[in-house]
C-alpha positions in Angstrom: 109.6 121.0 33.8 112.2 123.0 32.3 116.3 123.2 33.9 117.3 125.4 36.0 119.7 128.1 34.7 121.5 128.9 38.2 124.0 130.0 40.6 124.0 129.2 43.7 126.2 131.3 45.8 125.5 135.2 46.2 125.9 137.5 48.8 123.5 140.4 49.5 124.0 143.8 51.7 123.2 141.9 54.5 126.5 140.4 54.2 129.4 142.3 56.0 131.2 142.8 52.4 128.7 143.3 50.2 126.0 146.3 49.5 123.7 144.6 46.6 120.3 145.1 47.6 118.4 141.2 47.2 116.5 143.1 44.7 119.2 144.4 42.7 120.7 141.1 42.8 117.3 139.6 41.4 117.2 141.8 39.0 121.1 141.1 37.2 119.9 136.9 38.0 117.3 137.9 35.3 119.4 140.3 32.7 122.4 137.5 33.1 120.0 134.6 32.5 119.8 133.0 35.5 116.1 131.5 36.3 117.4 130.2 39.3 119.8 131.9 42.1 120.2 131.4 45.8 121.1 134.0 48.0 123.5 132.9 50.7 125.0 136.2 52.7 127.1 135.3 55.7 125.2 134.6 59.3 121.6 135.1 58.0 118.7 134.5 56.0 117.4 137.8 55.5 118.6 138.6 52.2 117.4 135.3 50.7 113.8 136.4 52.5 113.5 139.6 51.0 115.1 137.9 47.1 112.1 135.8 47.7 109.6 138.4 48.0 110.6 140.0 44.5 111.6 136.8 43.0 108.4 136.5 41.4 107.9 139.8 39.4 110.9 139.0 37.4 110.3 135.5 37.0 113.5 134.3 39.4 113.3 131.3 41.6 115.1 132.1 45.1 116.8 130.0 47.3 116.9 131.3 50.7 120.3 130.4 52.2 123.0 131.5 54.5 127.2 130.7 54.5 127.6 130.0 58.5 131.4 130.3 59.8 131.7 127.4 61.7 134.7 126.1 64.0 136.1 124.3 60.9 135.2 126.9 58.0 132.2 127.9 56.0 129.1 125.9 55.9 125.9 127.0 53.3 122.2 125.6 54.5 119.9 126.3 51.2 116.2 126.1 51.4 115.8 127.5 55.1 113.0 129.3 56.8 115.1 130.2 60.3 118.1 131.7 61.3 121.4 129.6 62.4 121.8 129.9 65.5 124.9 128.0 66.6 128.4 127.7 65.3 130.3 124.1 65.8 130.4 122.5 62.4 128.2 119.3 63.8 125.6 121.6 65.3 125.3 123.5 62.1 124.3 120.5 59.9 122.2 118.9 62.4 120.0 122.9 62.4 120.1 122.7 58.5 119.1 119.3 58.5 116.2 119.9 61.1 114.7 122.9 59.0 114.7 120.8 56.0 117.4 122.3 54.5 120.4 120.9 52.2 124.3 121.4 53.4 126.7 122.7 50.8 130.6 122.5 51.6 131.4 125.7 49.7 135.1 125.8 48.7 136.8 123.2 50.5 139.8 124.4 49.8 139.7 127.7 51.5 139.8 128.3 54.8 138.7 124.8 56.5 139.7 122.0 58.7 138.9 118.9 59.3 137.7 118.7 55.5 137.1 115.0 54.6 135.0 114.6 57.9 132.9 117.3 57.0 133.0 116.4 53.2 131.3 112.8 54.3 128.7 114.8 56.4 127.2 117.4 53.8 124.7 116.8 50.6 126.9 118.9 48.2 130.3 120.0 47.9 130.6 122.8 45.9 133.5 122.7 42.8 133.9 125.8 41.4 133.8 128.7 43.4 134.2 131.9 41.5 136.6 133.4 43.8 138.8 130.2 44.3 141.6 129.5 42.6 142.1 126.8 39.7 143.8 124.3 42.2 141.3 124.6 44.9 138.6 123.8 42.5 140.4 121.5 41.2 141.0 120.0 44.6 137.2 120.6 45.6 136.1 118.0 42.2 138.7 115.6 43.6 137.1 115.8 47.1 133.5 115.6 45.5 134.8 112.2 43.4 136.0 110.4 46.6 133.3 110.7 48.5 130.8 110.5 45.8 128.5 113.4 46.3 126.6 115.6 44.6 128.5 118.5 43.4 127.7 122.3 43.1 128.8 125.4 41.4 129.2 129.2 42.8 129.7 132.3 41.7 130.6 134.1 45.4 129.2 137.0 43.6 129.6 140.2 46.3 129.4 142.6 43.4 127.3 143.2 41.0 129.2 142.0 37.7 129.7 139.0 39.6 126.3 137.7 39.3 126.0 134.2 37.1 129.4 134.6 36.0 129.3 130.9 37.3 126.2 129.6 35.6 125.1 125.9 35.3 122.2 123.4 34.3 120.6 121.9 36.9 117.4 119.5 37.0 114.5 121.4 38.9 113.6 117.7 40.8 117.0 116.5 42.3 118.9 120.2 42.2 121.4 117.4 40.4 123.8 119.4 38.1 123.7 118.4 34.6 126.5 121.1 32.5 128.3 124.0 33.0 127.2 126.7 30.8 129.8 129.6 32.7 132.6 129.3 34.7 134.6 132.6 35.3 136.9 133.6 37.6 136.2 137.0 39.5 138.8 139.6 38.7 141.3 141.0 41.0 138.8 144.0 41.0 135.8 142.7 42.1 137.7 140.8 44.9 138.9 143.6 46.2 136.5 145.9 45.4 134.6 143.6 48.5 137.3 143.9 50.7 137.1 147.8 49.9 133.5 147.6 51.0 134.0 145.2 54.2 136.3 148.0 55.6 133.9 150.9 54.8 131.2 148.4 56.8 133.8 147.6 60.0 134.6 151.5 59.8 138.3 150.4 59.8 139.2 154.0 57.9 143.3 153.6 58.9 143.4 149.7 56.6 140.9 151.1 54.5 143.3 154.1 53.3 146.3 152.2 53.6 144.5 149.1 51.2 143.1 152.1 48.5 146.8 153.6 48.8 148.4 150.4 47.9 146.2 149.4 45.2 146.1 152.7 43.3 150.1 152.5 43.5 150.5 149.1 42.1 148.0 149.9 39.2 150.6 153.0 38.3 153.6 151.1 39.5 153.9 147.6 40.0 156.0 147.5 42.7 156.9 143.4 44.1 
């Protein structure tokens, strides 16, 4: 069986900062050369359901998967078939685990506590994180190399350019990662244009002007 060309770590409209339909997001998988994508939006399964439905008209493997904010930080469950339905870090796992499911420890580095005690507990820990910075992937490998597991890479892709610009070999049997074939960083753009889009979500119109306001001014003058 051929490698999987894939990246494991995109968010859908059915995330709160993110308006990609699954199908649209199928779609770019195919065009970037991805063969292999899972679709992970925050608190549910349901755009990694409906990826899965199209998946097979452009020739895409879908993983369904969700990012769960837990007590201690983010939490991914890949290969589900039920909605997570607590939130304590331990409870999360044990759901994943019950389903069937693997537990990814996306970006370590951002936003978390208690890191090694999770780190020990989980089947991957993801590396390279699109939207992390150098040191927290950096810090992520170093976490991965101590506690000896399986590692994984992620776009974070909320927009659409996003998509597989962190791209990697992976053996279809063990999910085991063999190269890296991409690893960009997302641009200060496409970071904020998901913060632009979580706003317009919320309906927080007030931040939402002030943020637009700001950014136009420091792309005409870079103010400190």
């Amino acid at each position: 069986m051929d490698d999987l060309i894939a990246d494991f770590h995109i968010h859908s409209k059915y995330s709160h900062d993110s308006i990609m339909s699954p199908e649209s997001i199928v779609k770019q998988a195919k065009k970037a050369g991805l063969t292999c994508i899972a679709i992970t939006d925050h608190g549910t399964i349901r755009g990694g359901l409906e990826g899965k439905t199209v998946a097979r008209t452009y020739g895409i493997s879908v993983i369904v998967g969700t990012e769960i904010s837990t007590d201690c930080g983010d939490i991914i469950g890949l290969n589900l078939h039920e909605e997570i339905g607590v939130t304590r870090w331990q409870d999360v796992i044990k759901e994943i685990r019950s389903q069937g499911g693997k537990v990814v420890l996306p970006h370590p580095y951002r936003d978390h506590c208690s890191i090694e005690e999770i780190a020990e507990c989980v089947d991957f820990i993801e590396i390279w994180n699109g939207r992390s910075t150098l040191q927290q992937n950096t810090a992520a490998q170093d976490l991965a190399n101590r506690f000896l597991k399986p590692v994984m890479y992620g776009s974070d892709a909320h927009v659409i350019s996003e998509i597989g610009s962190v791209k990697t070999r992976i053996d279809p049997e063990s999910f085991q990662f063999r190269e890296i074939i991409t690893e960009r960083f997302s641009t200060a753009s496409e970071i904020y244009c998901s913060q632009i889009i979580s706003l317009m979500k919320q309906r927080k119109w007030g931040t939402l002007v002030s943020q637009g306001t700001r950014y136009i001014c420091r792309k005409v003058w870079p103010f400190p």
